[in-house]
N, C-alpha and C positions, 0 to 999 in steps of 0.2 A: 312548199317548194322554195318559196323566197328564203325564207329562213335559213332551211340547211343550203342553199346556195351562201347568204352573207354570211354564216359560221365558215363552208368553206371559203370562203375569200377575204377574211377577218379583215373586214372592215374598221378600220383607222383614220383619225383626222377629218370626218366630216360632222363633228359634232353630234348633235341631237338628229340628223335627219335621217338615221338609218332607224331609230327609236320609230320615227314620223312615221316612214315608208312602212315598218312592218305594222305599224298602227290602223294605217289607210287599206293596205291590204287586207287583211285581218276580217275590216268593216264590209268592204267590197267582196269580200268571199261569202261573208254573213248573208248581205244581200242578193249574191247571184243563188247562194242557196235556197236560201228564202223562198225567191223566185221562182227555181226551178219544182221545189217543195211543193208551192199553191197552185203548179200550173201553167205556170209564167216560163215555157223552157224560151218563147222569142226574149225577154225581157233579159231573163238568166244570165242562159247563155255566153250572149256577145259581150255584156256585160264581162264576165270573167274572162273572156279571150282577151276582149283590148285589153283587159289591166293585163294579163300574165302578159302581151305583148311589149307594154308600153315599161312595162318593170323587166323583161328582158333587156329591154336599149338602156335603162338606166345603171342594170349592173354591169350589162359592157363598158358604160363609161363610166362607172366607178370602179371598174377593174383598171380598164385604159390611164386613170389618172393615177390607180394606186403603184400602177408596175413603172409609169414614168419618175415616180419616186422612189422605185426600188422596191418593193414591196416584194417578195417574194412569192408570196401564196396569189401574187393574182397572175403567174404566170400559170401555177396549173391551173387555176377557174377558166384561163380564156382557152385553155387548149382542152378540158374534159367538158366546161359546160356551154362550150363556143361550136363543139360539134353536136351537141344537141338544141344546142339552141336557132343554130342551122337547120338542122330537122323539125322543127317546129314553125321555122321562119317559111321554110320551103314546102311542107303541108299545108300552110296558114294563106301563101300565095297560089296552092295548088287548088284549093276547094274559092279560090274568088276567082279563078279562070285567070290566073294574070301568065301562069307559066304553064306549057304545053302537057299534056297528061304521056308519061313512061311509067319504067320501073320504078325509077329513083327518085320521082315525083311521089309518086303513088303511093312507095313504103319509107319515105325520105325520114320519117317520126321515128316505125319501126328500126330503120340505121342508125339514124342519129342516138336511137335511146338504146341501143346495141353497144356502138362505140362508146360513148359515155358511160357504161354498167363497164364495160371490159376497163378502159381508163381506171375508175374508179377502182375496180378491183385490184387494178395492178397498185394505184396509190394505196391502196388500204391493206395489198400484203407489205409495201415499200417502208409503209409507217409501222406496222407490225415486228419487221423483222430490225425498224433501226432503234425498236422499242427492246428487243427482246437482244442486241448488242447492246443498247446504254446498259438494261437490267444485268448483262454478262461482265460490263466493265464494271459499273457498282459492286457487284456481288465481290469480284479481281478486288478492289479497292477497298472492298470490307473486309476482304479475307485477310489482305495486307497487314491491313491495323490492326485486326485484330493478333495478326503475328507479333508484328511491330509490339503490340501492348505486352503481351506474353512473356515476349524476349526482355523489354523493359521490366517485367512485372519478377522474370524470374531473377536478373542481374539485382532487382533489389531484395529479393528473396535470400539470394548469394548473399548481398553488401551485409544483411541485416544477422543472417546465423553466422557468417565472420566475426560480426561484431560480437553477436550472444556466446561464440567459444572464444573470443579473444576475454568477453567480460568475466563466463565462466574460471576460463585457465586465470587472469587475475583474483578472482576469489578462493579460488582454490590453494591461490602459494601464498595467499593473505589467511587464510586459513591455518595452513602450516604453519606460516610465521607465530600465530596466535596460537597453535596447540603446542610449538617450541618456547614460545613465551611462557606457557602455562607453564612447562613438564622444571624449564629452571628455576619459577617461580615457588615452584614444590621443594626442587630439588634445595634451592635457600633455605628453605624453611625447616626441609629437614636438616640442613647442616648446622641453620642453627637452633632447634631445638637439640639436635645432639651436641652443640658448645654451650649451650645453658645446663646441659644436665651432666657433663661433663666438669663443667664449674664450678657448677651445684655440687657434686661428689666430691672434686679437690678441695673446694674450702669447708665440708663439713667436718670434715676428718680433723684440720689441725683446730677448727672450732673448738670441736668435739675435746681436745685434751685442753687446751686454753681452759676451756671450761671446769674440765677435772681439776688441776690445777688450779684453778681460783678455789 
């Protein structure tokens, strides 16, 4: 009970002595059990009441100092576990005869641990459903990015086959350039293989009589 009380009331700023307290408890549960194990229900017993009593006063005012500083969570502690602890306080005086025997004397535990289960449940759908909005905002703000990436992802998809038909259509008139390069590089060649052989045929002819003639 100490425990999941100081998880709920997350306890801050008193150093080691929350370490201490669940330490000392812990020992004193061991021994009221113990106790009541061998036999010992007088020994036990009261034993375990003073302390759950005397460790009730201590987390109200380790609530009381944490909510003077703002602390948030010790406002629910003093309001779910302030009404059971009421019922405990009010049972605890009702069986030493200090306070008159009623209803509300009599089941004051049963109430208090009523209100406090109800409380708590309403915190733990409260916490549920602001768990189950962060998780719907996250999921919105994944979904975002991941548009966001998408849109980014295809603009460079765009930027990049731009670029590959602009590189293409470049290779392709560099191409051209180079097959019109060839075709006149040919065509030279045949012009002049046909002025060499052209040549060739006009000066063999008057060779040819020179020749006789000699």
């Amino acid at each position: 009970g100490l425990i999941f009380a100081m998880r709920q009331l997350q306890v801050t700023g008193f150093g080691n002595f929350p370490r201490v307290l669940k330490g000392l408890s812990l020992l004193i549960a061991g021994l009221g059990a113990g106790a009541i194990l061998a036999g010992h229900y007088q020994l036990g017993a009261p034993l375990v009441q003073t302390t759950s009593l005397l460790t009730i006063v201590v987390l109200v005012g380790m609530a009381m100092v944490l909510l003077f500083r703002g602390h948030r969570p010790a406002r629910f502690f003093l309001l779910v576990f302030g009404v059971y602890y009421a019922g405990v306080l009010m049972a605890f005086l009702r069986n030493l005869g200090l306070v008159p025997a009623s209803f509300i004397t009599d089941n004051s535990l049963a109430i208090g641990t009523l209100l406090h289960m109800v409380l708590m449940s309403m915190r733990i759908i409260h916490h549920y459903r602001q768990l189950e909005e962060e998780k719907r905002l996250a999921q919105a703000d994944f979904k975002e990015l991941l548009q966001s990436h998408n849109i980014r992802l295809e603009q460079q998809i765009a930027e990049r086959t731009l670029e590959l038909r602009e590189e293409i259509s470049q290779r392709t008139l560099l191409e051209a350039e180079l097959r019109e390069s060839l075709l006149q590089e040919q065509r030279m060649r045949e012009e002049q293989r046909e002025f060499v052989a052209m040549v060739s045929h006009e000066f063999r002819t008057p060779l040819a009589i020179i020749g006789t003639s000699a």
